[in-house]
DRENDO-1510 file (C-alpha; in Angstrom, 1 decimal, always signed):
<recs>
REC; n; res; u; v; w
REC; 1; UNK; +0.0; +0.0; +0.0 .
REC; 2; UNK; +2.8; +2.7; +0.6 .
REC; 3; UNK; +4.0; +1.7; -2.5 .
REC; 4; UNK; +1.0; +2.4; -4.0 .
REC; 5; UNK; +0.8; +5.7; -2.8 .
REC; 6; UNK; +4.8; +6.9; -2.9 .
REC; 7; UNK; +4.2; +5.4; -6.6 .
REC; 8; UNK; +0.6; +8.2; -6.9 .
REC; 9; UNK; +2.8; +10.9; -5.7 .
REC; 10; UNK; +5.1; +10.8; -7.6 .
REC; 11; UNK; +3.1; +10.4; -11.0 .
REC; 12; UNK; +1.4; +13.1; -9.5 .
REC; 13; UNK; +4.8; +15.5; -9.5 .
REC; 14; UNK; +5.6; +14.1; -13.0 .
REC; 15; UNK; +2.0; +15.6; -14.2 .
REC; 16; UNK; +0.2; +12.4; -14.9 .
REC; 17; UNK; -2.9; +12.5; -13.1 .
REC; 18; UNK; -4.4; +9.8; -14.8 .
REC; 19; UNK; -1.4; +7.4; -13.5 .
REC; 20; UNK; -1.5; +9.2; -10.2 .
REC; 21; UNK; -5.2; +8.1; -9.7 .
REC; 22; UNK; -4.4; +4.7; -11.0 .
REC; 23; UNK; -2.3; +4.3; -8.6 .
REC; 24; UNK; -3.9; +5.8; -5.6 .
REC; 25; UNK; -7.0; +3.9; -6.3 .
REC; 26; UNK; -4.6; +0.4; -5.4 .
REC; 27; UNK; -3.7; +2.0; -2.6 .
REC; 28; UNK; -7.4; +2.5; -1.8 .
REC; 29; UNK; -8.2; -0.9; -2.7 .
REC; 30; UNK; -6.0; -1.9; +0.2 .
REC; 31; UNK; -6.4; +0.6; +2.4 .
REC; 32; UNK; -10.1; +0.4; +2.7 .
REC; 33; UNK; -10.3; -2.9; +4.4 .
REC; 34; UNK; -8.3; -2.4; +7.2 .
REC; 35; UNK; -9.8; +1.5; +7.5 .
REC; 36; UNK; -6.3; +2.8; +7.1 .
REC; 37; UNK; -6.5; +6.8; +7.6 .
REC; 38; UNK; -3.1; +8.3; +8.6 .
REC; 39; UNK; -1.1; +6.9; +5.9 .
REC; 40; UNK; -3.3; +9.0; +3.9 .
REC; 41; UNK; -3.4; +12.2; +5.6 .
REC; 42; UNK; +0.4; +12.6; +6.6 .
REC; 43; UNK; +1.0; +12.6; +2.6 .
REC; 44; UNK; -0.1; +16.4; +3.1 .
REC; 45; UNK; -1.5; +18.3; +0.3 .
REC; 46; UNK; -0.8; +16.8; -2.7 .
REC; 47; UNK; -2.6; +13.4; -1.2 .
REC; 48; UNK; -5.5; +16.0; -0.4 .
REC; 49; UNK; -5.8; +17.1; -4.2 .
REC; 50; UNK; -5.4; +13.8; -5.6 .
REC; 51; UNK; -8.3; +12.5; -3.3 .
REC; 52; UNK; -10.7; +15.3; -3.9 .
REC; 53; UNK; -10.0; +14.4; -7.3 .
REC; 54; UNK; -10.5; +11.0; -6.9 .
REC; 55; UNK; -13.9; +11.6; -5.1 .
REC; 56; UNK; -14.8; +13.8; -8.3 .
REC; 57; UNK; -14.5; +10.6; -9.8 .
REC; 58; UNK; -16.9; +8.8; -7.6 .
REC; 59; UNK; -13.8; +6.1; -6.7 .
REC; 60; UNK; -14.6; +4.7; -3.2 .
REC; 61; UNK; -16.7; +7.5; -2.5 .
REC; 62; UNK; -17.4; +6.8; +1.5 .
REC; 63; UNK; -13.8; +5.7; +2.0 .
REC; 64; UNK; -12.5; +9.0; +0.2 .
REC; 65; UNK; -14.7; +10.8; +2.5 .
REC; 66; UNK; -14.0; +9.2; +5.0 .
REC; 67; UNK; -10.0; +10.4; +4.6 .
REC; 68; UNK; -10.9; +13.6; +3.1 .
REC; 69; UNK; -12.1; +14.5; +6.8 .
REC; 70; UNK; -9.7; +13.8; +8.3 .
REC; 71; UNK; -7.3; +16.5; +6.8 .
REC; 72; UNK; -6.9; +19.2; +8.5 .
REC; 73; UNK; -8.5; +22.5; +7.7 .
REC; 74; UNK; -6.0; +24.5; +5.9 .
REC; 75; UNK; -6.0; +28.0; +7.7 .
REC; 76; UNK; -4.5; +30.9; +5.6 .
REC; 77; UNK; -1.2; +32.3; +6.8 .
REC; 78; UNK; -0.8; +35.9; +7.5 .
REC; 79; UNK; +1.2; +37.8; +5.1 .
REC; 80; UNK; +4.2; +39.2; +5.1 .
REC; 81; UNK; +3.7; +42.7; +5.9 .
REC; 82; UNK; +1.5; +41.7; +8.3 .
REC; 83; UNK; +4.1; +39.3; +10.3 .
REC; 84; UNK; +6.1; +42.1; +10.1 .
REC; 85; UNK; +4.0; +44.6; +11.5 .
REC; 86; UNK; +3.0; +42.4; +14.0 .
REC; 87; UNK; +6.7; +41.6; +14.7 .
REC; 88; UNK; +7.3; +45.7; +14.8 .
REC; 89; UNK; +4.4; +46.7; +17.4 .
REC; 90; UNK; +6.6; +43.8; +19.8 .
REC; 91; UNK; +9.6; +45.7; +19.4 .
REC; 92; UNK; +8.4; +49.2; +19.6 .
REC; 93; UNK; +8.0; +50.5; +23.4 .
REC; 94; UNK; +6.5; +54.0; +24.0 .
REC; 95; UNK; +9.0; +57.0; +25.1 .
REC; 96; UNK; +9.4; +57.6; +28.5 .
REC; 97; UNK; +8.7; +60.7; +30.6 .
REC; 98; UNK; +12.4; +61.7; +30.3 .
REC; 99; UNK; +12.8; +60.9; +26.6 .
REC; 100; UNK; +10.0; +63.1; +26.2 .
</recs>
């Protein structure tokens, strides 16, 4: 099964979809048994595109949702100038009476 899904990841980075699904529905096949989750899910983002694709598909449909829940929610990351703002207003300290 890890095969199976290094193997989808990597067709997936080479731009064959079609392989990558091929190959992520094995690992499916012989994940779904066993109600194997986390092998899944620590794949990361790639694994969570390939599935959302593969439920598009309608390929195990209760076992992709299954494992499609069980991502976590992506939460958008401040940016930049915002860090850094935030990162300024720590550094900054107000004037004193005597730098006044």
């Amino acid at each position: 099964m890890e095969l199976a899904i290094v193997k989808a990841l990597a067709l997936e980075a080479l731009r064959d979809t079609d392989g990558a699904l091929e190959a992520l529905r094995q690992a499916l096949t012989l994940g779904e048994p066993e109600g194997y989750v986390r092998i899944f899910v620590d794949e990361g983002a790639v694994m969570g595109r390939l599935l959302h694709e593969a439920a598009s598909r309608g390929m195990t449909p209760e076992y992709v949702g299954k494992l499609l829940a069980a991502f976590p929610e992506e939460k958008p990351m401040p940016s930049v100038s915002a860090r850094a703002q935030s990162r300024e207003n720590e550094l900054v300290e107000p004037l004193s009476e005597r730098e006044l």
